[in-house]
N, C-alpha and C positions, 0 to 999 in steps of 0.2 A: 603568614604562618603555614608550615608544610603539614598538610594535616596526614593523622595517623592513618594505619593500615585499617584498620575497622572504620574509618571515614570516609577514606579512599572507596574501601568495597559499598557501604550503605548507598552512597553517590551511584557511581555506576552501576550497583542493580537498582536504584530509581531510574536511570535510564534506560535498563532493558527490559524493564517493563514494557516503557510506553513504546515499545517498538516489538513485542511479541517475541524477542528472543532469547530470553531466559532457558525455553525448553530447549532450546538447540545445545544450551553451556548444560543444563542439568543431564540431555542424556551421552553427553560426550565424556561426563564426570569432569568439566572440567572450572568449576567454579574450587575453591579453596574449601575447605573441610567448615571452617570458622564461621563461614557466610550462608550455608549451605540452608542452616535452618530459617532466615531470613526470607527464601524463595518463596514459598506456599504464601507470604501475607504479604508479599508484594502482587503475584499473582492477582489474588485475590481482591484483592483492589482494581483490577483489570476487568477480573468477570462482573464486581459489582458496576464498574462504569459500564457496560453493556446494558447491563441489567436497566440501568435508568434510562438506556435509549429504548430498549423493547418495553418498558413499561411506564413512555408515555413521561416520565422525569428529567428527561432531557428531549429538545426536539432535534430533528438529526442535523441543525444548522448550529445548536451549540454543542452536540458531539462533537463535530469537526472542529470545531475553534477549542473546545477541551482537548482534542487528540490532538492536534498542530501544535499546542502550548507544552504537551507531553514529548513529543518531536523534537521539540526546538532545544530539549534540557541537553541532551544527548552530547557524553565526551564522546567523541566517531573513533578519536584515537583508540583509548581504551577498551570502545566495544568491537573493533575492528580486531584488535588483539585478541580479545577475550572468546570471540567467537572463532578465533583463526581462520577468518577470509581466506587469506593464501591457499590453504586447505582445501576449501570451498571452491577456488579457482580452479585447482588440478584435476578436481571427479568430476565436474561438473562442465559438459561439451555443450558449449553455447552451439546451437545451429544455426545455418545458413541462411534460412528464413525465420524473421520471427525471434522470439522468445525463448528461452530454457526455464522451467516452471520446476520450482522445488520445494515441495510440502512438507511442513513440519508437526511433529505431534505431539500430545500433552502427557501421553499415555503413562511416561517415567516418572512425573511429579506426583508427587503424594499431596494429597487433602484436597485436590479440586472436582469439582463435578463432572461429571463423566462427559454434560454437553456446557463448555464453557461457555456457550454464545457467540464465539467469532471465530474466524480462518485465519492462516498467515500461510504465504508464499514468498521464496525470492525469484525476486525474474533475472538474469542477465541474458547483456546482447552482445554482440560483435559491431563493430566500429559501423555504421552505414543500415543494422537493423532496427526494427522495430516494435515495441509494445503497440499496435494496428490501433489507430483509431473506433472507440468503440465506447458504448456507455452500458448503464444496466437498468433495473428496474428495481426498487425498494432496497437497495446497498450504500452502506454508509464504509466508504473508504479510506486510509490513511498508508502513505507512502511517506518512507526516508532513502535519499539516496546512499548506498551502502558507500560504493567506491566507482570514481566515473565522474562520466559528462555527458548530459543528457539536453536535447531538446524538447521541452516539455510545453505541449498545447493543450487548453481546456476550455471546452466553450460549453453554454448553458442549453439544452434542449426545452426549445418555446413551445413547438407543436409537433403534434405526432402524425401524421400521412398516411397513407396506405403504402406510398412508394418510398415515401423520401420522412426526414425532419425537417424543421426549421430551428435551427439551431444561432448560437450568437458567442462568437470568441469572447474568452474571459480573460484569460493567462496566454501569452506567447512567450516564454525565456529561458534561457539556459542553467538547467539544475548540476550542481556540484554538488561534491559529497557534502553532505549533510544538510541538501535540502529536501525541502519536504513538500506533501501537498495533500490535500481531502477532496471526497465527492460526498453527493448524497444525490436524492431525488431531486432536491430542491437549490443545490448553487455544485457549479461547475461538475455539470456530471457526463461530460464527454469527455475522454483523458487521450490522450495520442503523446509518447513520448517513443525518441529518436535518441539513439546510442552518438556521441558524437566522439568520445573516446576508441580507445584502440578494444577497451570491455567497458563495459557498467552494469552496476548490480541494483537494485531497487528490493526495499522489502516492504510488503504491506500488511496490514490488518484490516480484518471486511467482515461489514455484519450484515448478514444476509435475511430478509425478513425481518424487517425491525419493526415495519409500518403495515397491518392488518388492514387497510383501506387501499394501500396500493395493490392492484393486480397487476396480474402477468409475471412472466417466468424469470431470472434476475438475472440468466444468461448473458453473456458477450450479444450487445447489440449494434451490431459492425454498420460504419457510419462513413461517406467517404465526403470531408470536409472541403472538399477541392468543387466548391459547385456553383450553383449562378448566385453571383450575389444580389442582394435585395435591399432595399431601404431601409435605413436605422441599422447598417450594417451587419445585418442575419443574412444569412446564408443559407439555401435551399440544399440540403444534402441529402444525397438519394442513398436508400437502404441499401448494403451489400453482404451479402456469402461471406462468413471466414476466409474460401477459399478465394475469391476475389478482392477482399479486402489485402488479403495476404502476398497476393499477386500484386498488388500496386503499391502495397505501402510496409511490409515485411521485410 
């Protein structure tokens, strides 16, 4: 059965929710007049699943597996329309090293709270760049591949060093539109993804400070996974600079 125009749209904004880009369609005015009042209590549903990770209601191993199942709903077609990527292509000069980082904000949307709980950025790269190997401290992450091919590695940080981690591959494969992936403290939270298209775009949502028992700062913790390997397949990976991270693997 073909369903109606008001089915069509309730579907698709259940999926830009769970991908953080709603505010990108509301401040460009470009969702439909009809749908419009819809946004704020889709939203909202977004800040309260936050909510239940910073307060202890969710641990941040079933955040992820919540936010992947949120992911996975996603028609890419229609939000790729919706959000006119193309668009997003022309203004936006991927660099030669590295990453193009593009923040987006809530500020347009009426009814939500001034600190909704989480971030969203799009990354894209150029054919042969890369989102640099790196992890964080107390960040619970979710990626969708926008448009692109990506090489996507994730390994689990065992032990912390002075110099180096001991870390251990979890994920090695190649991301196509519309896949996805999560970090937290606690499962795959070193992430290294490689542009393998001519562009690729990835967009995430991060909640930063979830967990009051973890310290330290939640910064880019630049990691070079290229190191001795060791028994039970960890790998000894010594601490690196942005700018030397970037130097080797950007």
């Amino acid at each position: 059965m073909t369903p109606t125009r008001r089915q069509f749209s309730a579907q698709v904004l259940g999926s830009l929710v769970a991908y953080g880009l709603i505010e990108t369609l509301w401040s460009r005015d470009l969702l439909a007049d009809e749908v419009k009042p819809t946004v704020g209590a889709w939203l909202k549903d977004l800040v309260e699943m936050t909510k239940d990770l910073r307060g202890r209601k969710l641990t941040d191993k079933e955040f992820q597996a919540k936010m992947e199942a949120l992911y996975k709903k996603v028609d890419l077609k229609a939000l790729c329309s919706l959000v006119k990527l193309d668009d997003v292509e022309k203004k936006v000069k991927l660099p030669d090293n590295g990453a193009s980082n593009t923040g987006i904000d809530f500020k347009a949307v009426e009814g939500l709270p001034a600190d909704v709980g989480f971030g969203r950025q799009i990354f894209g790269c150029k054919k042969g760049r890369s989102i640099v190997p790196h992890g964080h401290l107390n960040m619970c992450t979710g990626f969708i591949i926008l448009k692109g091919e990506w090489e996507g590695k994730h390994y689990d940080r065992v032990e912390t060093h002075k110099e180096h981690y001991i870390i251990k591959p979890t994920i090695d494969q190649k991301f196509a539109a519309g896949g996805v992936s999560t970090i937290s403290d606690h499962k795959d939270n070193i992430h290294w993804f490689k542009a393998v298209s001519e562009t690729a775009y990835i967009f995430n949502v991060h909640v930063i400070g979830y967990d009051p028992d973890i310290k330290g700062n939640s910064g880019r913790l630049y990691v070079d996974p290229d190191g001795e390997k060791l028994a039970g397949g960890l790998v000894k990976a010594a601490k690196m600079t942005s700018e030397a991270c970037h130097k080797k693997y950007g």
